[in-house]
PAZAPA-4460 file (N, C-alpha, C; in steps of 0.05 Angstrom, whole numbers, plus 32768, in hexadecimal, padded with zeros to 4 digits):
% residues 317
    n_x    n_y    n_z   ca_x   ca_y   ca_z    c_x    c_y    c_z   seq   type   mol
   8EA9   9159   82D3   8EBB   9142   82CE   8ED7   914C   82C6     1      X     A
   8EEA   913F   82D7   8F05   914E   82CC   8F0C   9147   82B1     2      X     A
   8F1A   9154   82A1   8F2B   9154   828E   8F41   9139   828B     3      X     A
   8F3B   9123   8277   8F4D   9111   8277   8F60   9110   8257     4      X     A
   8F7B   9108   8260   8F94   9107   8254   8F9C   90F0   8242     5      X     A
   8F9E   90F2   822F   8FA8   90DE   821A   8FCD   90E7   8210     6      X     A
   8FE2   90D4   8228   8FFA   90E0   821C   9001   90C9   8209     7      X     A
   900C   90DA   81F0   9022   90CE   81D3   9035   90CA   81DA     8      X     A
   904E   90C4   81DA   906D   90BD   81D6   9070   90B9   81C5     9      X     A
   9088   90CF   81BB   909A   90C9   81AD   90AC   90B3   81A5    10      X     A
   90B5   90B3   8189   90CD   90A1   8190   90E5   90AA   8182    11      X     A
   90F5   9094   8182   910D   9098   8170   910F   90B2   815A    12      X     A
   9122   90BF   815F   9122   90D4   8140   9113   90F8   814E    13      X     A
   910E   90F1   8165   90F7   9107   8168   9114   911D   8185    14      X     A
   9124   910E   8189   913B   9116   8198   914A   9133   8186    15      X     A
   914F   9143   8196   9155   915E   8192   9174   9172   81B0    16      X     A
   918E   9175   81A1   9195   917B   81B1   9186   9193   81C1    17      X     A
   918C   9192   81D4   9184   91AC   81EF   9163   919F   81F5    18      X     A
   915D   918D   81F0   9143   918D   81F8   913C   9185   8213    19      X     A
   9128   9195   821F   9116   9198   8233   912E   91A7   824E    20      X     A
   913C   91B4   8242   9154   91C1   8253   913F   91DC   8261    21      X     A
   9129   91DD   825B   9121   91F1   8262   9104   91E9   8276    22      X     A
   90FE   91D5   8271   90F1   91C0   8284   90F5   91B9   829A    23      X     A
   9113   91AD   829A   911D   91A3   82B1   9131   91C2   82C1    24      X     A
   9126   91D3   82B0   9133   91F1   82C2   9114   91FF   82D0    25      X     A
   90FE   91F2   82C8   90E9   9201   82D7   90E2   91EA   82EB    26      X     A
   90E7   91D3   82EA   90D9   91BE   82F9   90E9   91AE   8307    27      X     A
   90EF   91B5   831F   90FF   91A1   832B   90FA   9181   8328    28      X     A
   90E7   917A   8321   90D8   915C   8321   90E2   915E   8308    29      X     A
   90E7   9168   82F2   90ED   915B   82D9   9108   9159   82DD    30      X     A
   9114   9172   82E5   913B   916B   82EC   913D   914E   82FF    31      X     A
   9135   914F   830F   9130   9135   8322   9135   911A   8311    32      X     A
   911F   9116   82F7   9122   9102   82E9   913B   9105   82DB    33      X     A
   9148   911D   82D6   915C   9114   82C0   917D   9108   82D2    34      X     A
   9177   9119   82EF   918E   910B   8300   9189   90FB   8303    35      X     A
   9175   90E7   8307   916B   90D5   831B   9174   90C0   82FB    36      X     A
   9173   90BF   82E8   917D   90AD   82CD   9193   90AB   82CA    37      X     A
   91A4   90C5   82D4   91C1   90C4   82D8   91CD   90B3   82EC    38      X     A
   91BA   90B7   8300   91C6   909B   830D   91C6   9081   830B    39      X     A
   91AB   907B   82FA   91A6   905E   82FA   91B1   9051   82E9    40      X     A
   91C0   9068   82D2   91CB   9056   82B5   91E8   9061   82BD    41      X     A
   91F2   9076   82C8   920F   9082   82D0   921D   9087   82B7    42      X     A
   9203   909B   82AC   91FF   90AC   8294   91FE   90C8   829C    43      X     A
   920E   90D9   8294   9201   90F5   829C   91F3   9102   8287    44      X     A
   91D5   9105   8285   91C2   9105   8284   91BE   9125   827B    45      X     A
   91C6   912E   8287   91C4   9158   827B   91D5   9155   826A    46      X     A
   91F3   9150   826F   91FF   9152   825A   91F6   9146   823D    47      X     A
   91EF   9128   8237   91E9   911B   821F   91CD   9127   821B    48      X     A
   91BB   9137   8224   91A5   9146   821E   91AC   9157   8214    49      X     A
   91BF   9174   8224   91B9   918D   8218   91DD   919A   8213    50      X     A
   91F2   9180   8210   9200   9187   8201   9210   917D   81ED    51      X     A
   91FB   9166   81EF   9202   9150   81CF   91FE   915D   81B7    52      X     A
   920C   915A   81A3   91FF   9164   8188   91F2   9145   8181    53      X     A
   91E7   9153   816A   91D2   9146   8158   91D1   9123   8152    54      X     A
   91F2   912B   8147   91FD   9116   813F   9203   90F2   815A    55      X     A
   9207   9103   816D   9207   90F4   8188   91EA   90E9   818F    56      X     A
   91D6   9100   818D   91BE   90FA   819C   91B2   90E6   818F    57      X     A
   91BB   90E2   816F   91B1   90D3   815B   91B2   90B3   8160    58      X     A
   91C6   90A9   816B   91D2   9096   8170   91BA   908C   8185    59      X     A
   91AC   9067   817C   919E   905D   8187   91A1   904B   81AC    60      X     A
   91BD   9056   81B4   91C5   9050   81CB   91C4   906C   81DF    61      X     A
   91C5   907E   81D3   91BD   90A4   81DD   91A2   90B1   81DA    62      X     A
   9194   90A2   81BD   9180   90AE   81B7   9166   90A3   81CA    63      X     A
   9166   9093   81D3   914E   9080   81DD   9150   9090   81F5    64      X     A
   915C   9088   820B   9163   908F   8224   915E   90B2   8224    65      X     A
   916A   90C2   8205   916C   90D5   8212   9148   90E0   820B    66      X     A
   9133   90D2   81FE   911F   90D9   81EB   910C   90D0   820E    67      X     A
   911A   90BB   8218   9107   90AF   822C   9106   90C1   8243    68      X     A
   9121   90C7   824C   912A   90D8   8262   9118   90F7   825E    69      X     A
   910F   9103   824C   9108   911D   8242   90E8   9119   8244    70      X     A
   90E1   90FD   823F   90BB   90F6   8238   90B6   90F1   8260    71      X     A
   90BF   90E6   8267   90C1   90E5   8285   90C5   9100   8297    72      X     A
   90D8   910F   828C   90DE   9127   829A   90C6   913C   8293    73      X     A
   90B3   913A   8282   90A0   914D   8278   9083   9143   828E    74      X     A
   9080   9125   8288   9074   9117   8298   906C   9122   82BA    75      X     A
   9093   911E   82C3   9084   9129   82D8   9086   9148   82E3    76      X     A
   9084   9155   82CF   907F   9170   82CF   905E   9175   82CC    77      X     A
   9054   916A   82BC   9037   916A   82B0   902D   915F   82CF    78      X     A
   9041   914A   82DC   9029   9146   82F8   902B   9158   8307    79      X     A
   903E   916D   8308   9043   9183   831F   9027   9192   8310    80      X     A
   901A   9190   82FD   9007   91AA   82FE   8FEF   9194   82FC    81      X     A
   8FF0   9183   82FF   8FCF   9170   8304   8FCB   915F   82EE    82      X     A
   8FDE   915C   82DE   8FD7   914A   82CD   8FE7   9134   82C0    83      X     A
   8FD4   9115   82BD   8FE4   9108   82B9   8FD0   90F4   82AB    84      X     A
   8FDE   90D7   8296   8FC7   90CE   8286   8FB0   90C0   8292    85      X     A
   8FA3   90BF   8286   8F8E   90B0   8280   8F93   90A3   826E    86      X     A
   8FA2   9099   825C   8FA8   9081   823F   8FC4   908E   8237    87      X     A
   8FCE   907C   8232   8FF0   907D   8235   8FF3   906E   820D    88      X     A
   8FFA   9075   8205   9013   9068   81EB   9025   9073   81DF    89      X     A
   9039   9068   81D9   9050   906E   81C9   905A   9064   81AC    90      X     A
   9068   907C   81A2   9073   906E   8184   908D   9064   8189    91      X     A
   9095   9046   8180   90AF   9037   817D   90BA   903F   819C    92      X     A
   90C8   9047   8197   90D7   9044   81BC   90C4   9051   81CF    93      X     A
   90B4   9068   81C1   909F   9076   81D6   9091   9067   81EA    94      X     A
   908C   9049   81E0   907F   903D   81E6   9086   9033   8209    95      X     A
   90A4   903C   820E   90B0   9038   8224   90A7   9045   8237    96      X     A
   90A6   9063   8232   9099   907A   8246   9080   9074   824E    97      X     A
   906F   9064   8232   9057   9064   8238   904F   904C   8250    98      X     A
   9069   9031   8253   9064   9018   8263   9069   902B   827B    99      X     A
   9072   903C   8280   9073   9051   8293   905F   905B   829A   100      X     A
   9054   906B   828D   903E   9079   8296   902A   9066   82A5   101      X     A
   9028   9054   829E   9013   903E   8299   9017   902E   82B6   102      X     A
   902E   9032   82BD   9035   901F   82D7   9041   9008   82D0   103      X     A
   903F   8FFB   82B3   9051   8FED   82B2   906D   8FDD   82B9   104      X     A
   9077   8FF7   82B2   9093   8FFA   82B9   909D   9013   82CE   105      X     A
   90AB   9004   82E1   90B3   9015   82F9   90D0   902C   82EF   106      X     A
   90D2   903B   82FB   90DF   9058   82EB   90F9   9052   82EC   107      X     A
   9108   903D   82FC   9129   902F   82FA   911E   901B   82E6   108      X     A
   9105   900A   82E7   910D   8FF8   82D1   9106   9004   82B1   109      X     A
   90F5   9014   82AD   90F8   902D   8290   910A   902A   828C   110      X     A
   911E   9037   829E   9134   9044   8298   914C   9033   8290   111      X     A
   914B   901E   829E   9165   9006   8295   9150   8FF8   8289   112      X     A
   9142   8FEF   8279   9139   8FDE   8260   9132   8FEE   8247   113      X     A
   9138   900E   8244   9134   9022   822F   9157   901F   8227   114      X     A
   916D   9021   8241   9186   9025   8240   918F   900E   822B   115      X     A
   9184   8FF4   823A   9198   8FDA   8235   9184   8FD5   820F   116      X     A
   9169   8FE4   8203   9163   8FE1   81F3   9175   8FEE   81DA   117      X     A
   917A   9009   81E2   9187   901D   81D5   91AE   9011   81CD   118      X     A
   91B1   9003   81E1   91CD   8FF8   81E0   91D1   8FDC   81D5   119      X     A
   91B8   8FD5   81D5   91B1   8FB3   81BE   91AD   8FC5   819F   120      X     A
   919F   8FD6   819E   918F   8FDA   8183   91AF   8FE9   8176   121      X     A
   91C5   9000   8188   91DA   9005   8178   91E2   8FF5   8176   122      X     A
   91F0   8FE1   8181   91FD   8FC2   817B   91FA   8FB1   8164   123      X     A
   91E0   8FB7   8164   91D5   8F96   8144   91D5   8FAD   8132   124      X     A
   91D7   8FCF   812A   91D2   8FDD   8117   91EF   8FEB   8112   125      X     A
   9201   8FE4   8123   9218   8FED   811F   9223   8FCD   810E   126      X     A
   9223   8FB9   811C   9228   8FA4   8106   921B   8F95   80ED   127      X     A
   9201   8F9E   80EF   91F8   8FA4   80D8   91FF   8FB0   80C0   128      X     A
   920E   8FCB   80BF   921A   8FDA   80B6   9234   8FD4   80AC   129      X     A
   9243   8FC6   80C6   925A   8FBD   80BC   925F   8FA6   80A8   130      X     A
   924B   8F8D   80A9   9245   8F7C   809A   9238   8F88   8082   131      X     A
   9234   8F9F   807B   9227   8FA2   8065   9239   8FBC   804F   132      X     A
   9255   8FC1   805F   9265   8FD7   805A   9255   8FE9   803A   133      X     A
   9245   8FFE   8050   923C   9013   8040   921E   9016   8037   134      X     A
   9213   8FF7   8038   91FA   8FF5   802C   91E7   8FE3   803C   135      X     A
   91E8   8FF3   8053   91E3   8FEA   806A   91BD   8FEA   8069   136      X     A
   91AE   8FD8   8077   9194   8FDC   8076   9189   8FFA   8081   137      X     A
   916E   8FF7   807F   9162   900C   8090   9148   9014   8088   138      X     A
   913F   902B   8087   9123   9035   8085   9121   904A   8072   139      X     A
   9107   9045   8065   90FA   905E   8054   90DE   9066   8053   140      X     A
   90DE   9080   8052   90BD   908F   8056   90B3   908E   803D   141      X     A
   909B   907B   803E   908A   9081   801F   9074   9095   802A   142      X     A
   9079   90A5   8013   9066   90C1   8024   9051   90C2   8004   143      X     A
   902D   90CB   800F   901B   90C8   7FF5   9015   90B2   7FF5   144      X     A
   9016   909A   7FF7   900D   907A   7FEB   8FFA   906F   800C   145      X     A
   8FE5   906D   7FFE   8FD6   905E   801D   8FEB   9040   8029   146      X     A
   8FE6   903D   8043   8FF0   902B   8053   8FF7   9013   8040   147      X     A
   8FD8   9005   803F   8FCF   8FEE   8039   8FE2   8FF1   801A   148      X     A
   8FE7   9001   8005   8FEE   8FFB   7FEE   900D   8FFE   7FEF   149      X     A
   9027   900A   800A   9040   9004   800C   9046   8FEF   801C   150      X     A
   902B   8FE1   8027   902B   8FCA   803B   902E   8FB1   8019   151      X     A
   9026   8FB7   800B   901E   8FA1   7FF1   9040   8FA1   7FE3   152      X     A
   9048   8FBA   7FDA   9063   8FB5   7FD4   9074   8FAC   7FE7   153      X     A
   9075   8FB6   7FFE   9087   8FAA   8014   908E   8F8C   8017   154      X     A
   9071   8F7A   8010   906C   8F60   8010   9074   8F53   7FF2   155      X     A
   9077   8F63   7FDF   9088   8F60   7FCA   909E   8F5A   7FC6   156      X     A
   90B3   8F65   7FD8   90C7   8F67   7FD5   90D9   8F60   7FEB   157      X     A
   90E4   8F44   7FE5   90F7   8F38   7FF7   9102   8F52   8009   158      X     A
   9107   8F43   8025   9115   8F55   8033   910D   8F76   8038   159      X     A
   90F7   8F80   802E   90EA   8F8F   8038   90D1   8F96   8049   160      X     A
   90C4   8F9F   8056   90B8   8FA2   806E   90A7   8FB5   8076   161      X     A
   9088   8FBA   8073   907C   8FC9   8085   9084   8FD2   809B   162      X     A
   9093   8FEA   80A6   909A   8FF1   80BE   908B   9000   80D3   163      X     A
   9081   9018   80C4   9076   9027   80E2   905C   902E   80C8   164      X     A
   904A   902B   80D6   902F   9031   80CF   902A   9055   80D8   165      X     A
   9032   905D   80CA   9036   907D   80DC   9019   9092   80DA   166      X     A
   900F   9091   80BA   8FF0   909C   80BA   8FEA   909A   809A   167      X     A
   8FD2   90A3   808A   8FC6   9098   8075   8FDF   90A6   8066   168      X     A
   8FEC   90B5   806B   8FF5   90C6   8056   9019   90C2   805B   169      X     A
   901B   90AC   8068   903F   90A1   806B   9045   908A   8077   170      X     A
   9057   9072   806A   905A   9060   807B   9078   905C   8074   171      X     A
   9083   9053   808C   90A4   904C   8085   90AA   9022   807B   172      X     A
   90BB   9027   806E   90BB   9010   8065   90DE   9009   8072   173      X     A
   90E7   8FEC   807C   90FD   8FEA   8084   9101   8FCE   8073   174      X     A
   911C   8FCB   806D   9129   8FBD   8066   9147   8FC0   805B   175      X     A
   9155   8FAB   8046   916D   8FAC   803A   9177   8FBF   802F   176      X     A
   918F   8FCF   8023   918F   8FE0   8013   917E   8FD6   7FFE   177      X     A
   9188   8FC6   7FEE   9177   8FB2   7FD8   9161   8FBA   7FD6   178      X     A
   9153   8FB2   7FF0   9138   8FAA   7FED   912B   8FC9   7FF1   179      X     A
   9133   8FD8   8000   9128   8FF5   7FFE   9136   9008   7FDB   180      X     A
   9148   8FFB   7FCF   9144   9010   7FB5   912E   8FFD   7FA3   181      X     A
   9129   8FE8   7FA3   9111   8FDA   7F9E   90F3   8FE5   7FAC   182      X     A
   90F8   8FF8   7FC1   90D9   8FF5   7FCC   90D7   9014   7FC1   183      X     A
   90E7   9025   7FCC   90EC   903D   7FBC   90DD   9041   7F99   184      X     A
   90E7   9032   7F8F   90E9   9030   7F6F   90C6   902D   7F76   185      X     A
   90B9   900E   7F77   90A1   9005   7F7B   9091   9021   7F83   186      X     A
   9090   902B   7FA7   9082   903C   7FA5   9080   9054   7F91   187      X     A
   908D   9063   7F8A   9099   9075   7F78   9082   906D   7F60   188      X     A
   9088   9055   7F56   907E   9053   7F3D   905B   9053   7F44   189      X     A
   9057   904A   7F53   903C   9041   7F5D   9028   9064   7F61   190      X     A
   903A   9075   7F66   9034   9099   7F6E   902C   90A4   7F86   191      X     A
   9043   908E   7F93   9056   909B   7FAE   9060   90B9   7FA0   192      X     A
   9054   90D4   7FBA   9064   90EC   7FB2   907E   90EC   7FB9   193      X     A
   9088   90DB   7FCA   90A4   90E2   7FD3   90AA   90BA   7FE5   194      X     A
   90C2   90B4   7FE1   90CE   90A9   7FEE   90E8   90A9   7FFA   195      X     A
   90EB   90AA   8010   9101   90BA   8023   9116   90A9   802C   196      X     A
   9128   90A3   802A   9139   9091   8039   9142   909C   8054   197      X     A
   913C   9096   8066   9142   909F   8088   9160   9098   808C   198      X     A
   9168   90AD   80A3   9173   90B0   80A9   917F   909E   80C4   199      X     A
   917C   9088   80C6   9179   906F   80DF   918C   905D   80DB   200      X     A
   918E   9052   80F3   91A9   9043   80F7   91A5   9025   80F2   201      X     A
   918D   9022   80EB   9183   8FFC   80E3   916B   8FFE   80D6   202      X     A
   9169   8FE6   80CF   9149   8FE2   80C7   912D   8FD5   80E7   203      X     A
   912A   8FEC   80EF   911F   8FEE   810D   90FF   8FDB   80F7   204      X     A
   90FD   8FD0   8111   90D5   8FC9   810F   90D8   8FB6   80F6   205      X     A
   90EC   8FA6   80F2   90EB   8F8E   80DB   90F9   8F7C   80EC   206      X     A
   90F3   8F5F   80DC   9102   8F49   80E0   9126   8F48   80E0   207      X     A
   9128   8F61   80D4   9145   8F5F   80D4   9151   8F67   80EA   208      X     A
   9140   8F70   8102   914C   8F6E   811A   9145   8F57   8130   209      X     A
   9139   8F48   812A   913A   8F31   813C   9156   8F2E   814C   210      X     A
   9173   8F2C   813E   917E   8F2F   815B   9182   8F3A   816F   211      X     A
   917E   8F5C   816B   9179   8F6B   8184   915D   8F5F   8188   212      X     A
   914D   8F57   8184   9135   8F51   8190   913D   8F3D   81A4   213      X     A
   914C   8F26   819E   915C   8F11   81AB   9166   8F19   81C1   214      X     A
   9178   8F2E   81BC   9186   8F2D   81D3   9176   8F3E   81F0   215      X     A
   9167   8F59   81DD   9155   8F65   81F5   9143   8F4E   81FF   216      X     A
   913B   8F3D   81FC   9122   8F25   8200   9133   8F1B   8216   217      X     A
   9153   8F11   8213   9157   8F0D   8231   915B   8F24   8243   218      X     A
   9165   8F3B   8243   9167   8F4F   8258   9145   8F4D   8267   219      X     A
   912E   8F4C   8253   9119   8F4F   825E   910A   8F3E   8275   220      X     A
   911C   8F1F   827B   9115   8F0C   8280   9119   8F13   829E   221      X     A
   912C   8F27   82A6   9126   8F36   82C2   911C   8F47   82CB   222      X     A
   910B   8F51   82B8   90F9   8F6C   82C2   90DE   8F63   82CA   223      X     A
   90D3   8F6D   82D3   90B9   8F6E   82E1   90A2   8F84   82D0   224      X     A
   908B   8F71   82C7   9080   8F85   82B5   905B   8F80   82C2   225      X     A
   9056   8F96   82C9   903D   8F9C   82DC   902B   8F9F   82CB   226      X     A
   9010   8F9A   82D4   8FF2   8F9B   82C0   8FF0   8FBB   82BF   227      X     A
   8FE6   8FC1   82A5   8FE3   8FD7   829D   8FD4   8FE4   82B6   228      X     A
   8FD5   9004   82C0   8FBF   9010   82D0   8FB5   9024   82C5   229      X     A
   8FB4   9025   82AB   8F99   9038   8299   8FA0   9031   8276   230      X     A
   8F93   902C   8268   8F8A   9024   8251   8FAC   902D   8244   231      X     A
   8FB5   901F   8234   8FCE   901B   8227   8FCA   900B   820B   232      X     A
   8FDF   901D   81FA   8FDC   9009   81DB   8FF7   9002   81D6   233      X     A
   8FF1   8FEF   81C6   9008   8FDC   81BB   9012   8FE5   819D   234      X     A
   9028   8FF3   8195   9033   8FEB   8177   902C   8FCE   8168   235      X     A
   9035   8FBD   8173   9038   8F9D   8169   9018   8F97   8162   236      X     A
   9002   8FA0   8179   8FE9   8F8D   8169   8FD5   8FA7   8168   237      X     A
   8FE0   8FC6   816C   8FCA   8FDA   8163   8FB3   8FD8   816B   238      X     A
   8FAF   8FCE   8184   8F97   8FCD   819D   8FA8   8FCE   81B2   239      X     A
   8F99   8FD4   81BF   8F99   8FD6   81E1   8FA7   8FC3   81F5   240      X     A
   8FBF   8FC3   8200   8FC4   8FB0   820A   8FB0   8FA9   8221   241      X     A
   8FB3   8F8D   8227   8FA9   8F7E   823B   8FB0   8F81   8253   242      X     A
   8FCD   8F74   8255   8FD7   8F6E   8268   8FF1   8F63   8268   243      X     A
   900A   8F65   827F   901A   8F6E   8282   9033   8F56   8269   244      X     A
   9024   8F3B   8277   9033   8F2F   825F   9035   8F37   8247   245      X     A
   901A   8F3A   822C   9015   8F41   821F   902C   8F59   8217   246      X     A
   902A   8F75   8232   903F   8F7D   8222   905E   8F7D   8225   247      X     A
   9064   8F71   8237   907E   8F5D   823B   907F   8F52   8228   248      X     A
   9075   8F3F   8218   9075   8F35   8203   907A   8F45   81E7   249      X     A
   906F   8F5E   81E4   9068   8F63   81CF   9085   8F80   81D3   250      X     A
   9094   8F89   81ED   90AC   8F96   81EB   90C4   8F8A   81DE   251      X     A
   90BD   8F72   81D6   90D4   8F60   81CD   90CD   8F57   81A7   252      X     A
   90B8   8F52   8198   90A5   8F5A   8184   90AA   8F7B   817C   253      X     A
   90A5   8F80   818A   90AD   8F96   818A   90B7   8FA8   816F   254      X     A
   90E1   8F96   8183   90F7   8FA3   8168   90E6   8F95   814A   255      X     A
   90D8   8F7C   8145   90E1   8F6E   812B   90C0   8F72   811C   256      X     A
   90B2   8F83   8126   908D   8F87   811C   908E   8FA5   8116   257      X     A
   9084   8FA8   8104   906C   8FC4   8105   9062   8FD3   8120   258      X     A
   9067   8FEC   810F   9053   8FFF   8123   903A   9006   811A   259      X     A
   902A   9000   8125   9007   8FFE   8120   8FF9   9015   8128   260      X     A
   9014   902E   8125   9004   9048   812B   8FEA   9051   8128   261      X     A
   8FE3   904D   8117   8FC5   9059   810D   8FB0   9042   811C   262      X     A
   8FB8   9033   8110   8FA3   9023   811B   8FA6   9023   8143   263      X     A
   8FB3   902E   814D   8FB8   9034   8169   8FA7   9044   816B   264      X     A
   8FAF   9063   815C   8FA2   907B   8160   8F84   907C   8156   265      X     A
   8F7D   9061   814A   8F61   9060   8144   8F4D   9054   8161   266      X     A
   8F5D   903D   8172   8F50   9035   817A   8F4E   9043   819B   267      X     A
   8F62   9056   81A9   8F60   906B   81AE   8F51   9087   81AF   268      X     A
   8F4B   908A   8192   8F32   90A5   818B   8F17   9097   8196   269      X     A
   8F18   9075   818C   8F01   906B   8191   8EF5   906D   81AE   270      X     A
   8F12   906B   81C5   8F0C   9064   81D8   8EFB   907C   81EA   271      X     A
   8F17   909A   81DE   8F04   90AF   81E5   8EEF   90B6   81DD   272      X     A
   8EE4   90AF   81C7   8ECA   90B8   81C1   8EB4   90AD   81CF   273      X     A
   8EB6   9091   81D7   8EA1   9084   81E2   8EA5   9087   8203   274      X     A
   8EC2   9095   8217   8EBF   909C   8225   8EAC   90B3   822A   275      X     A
   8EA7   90C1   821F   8E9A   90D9   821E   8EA3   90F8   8232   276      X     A
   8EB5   90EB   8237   8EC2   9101   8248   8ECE   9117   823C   277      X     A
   8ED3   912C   8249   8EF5   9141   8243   8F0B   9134   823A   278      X     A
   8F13   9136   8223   8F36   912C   8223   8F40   913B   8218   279      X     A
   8F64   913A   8218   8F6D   9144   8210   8F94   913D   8203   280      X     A
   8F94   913B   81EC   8FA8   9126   81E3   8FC3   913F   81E4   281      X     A
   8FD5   912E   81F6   8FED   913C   81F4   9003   9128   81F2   282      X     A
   9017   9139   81DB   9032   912B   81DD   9047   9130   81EB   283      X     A
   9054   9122   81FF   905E   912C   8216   907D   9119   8213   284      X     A
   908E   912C   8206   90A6   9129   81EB   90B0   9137   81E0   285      X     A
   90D3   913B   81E1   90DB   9149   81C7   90CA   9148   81AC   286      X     A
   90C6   9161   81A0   90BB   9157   8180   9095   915E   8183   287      X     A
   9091   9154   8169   9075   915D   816B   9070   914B   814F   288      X     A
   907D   9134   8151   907A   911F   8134   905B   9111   8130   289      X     A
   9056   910C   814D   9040   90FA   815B   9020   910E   8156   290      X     A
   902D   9131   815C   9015   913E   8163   9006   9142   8140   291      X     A
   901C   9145   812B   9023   913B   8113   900F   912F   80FD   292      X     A
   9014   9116   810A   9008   90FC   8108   8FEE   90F3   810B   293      X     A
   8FE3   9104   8128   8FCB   9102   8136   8FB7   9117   8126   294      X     A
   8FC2   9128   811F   8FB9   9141   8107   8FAF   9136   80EA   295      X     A
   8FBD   911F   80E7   8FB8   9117   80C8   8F9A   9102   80CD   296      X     A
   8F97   90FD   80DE   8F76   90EE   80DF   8F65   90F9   80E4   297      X     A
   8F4D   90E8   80E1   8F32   90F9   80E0   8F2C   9103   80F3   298      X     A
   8F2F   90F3   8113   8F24   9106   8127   8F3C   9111   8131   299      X     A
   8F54   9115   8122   8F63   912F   8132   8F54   914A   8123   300      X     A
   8F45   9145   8110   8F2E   915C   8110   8F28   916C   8124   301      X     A
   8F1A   9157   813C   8F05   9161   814B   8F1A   9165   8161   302      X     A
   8F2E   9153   8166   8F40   9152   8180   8F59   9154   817F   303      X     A
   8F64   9174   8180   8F7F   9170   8177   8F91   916C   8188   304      X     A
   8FAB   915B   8182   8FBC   9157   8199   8FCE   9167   81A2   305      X     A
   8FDF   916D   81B8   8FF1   918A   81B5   9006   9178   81C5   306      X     A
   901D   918C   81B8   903C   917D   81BC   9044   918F   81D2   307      X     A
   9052   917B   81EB   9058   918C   8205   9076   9188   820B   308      X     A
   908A   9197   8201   90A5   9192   8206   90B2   91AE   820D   309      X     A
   909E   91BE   8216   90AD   91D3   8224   90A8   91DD   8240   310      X     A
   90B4   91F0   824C   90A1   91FD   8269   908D   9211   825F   311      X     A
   908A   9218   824D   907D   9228   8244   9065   9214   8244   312      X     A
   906D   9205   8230   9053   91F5   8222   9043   91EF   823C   313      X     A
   904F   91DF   8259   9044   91CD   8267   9031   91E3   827B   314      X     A
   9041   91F9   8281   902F   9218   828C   901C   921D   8284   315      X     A
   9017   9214   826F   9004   9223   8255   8FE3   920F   8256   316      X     A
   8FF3   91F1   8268   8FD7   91E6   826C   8FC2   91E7   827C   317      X     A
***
């Protein structure tokens, strides 16, 4: 029985200058993808990869595109040597590569509905910012405190938010300045080991972005979104998508819900285990946040995931 593939995506934050410059120098099919993006957005594409600094790549109109362009270009390197998924998901924007993999989404439309996402989400977080001169919203890592007990303060406190469900041992919380030195304080006292204030340009995965959710909801109203063609999970409901509406629907939910990571990656382990087959979990992405992540649960015990963002790495399979 052949060997079957469970790919992760990355998301946001996991972007690195020079990345996969050494990818798209062994694989013509991965260079392929990064011209072939240059043309569709009339972006040059090597350049904002591998000679942006940090500070550029950071930026949620560069970072998406350039995090997507890199998860695609590995993609189809991994098919030049025989492999490709069997169950597709992504974290926060990952989730794009993954409507990709999946057949969902066709490789011009990825590419212009990751673009026109990245250029809504700087937009409402750049004026966010400006309306808030200095004390602008955003995100913080409660790291040590189970889910369920920073999900309890979050619901405490006006204007703060369950954000990304990331694993037993960290969850990010988004909201107001306000309301995050209030969630801060709460976890802390409660014996949170650490609470982090991130480094992000909005409060992503809360209600406080409903108007980029707004406005991407109409760009979406012309895309074309195809029934899944192998098992796919959802952030928004942390099962399995259905079908194509469903997640048409839920790319737009999206910006303003939770990431239901864990509970993704639970129902996932479930699926391989009762397949009974070979698998094998790779993250196919700048970064190795996801492979991380997949490490901190119980059956990354038995099944560990491995992070594929080099030519080395992808030779090596």
């Amino acid at each position: 029985m052949a060997k079957k593939y469970a790919f992760l995506f990355p998301g946001q934050g996991a972007q690195a200058p020079g990345m996969i410059k050494d990818v798209a120098e062994t694989f013509p099919s991965a260079r392929k993808v990064v011209d072939d993006v240059s043309s569709i957005i009339n972006v040059d594409m090597a350049k904002l990869l591998w000679e942006s600094d940090a500070e550029t790549l950071s930026r949620s109109d560069n970072s998406q595109i350039a995090i997507t362009t890199a998860s695609i270009a590995i993609m189809a390197a991994l098919k030049d040597k025989g492999i490709e998924p069997s169950a597709a998901m992504g974290f926060s924007l990952g989730e794009f590569p993954a409507l990709y993999a999946a057949g969902v989404l066709s490789f011009e439309d990825v590419i212009r509905v990751v673009r026109e996402r990245g250029l809504v989400m700087q937009k409402v977080c750049e004026e966010i910012a400006a309306e808030n001169e200095g004390h602008a919203p955003g995100m913080s890592a409660i790291l040590g405190l189970p889910p369920e007990k920073v999900r309890e303060i979050a619901d405490s406190i006006p204007d703060a938010y369950a954000a990304n469900m990331n694993s037993v041992k960290q969850t990010v919380i988004s909201g107001t300045f306000d309301a995050l030195d209030k969630a801060e304080k709460a976890a802390t006292e409660a014996g949170a080991r650490r609470a982090i204030r991130l480094k992000v340009a909005g409060p992503f995965h809360s209600p406080l972005m409903q108007k980029a959710a707004d406005e991407f909801e109409k760009f979406l109203e012309g895309v074309t979104f195809a029934e899944p063609r192998i098992p796919l999970f959802s952030n928004v409901t942390g099962k399995r998508a259905e079908s194509a509406a469903e997640v048409k629907s839920s790319a737009v939910l999206h910006l303003t819900h939770s990431v239901l990571w864990t509970d993704e990656e639970a129902v996932l382990a479930g699926m391989i285990k009762s397949d009974g087959g070979e698998w094998a979990v790779l993250e196919p992405g700048p970064g190795k946040v996801l492979t991380g992540l997949w490490g901190q649960t119980d059956f990354g015990a038995t099944l560990a995931a491995v992070p594929v963002n080099t030519a080395e790495g992808i030779n090596s399979l």
